[in-house]
C-alpha positions in Angstrom: 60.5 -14.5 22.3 60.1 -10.9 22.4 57.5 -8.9 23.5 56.4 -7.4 19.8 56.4 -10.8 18.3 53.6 -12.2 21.2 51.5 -9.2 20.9 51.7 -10.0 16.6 50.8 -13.5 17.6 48.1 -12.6 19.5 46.5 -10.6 17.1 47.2 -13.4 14.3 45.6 -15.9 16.6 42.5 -13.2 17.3 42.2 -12.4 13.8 39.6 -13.4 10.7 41.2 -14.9 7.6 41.9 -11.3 5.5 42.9 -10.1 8.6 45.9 -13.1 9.3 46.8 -12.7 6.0 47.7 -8.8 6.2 49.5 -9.4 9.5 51.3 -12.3 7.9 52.2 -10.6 4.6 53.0 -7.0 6.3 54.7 -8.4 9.4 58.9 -7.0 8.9 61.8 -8.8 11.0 60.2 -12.1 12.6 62.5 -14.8 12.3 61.8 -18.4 9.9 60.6 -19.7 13.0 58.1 -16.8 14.3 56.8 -17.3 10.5 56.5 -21.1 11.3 54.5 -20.4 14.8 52.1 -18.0 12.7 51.4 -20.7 10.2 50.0 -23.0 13.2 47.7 -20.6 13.6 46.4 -20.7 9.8 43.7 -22.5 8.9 45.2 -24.8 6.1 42.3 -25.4 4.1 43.1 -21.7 3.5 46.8 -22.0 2.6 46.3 -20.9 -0.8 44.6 -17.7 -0.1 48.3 -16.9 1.7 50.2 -18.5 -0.5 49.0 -16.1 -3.5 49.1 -13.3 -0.9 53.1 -13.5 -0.5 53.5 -14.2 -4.1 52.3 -10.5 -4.4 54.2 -9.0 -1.5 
């Protein structure tokens, strides 16, 4: 993995819920799979709140 995509992991890891949900939604060329990692990172009782975040994007 490159460098960019472990300092956006970081932060998504370090981040509050609005937070992991702006980096999520405004994050531009991460693979499926960099996606993926982010979403272990995502609290799923909150999967909704995301989920009607990207239907907006």
């Amino acid at each position: 993995m490159d460098k960019s995509f472990e300092e956006i992991k970081e932060k998504f890891i370090n981040a509050d819920l609005d937070e992991k949900i702006r980096i999520y939604t405004t994050s531009r060329g991460l693979t499926v799979e960099q996606f993926k990692e982010l979403l272990a990172y995502f609290p799923i009782k909150h999967l909704d709140k995301l989920e009607e975040a990207v239907n907006r994007v």
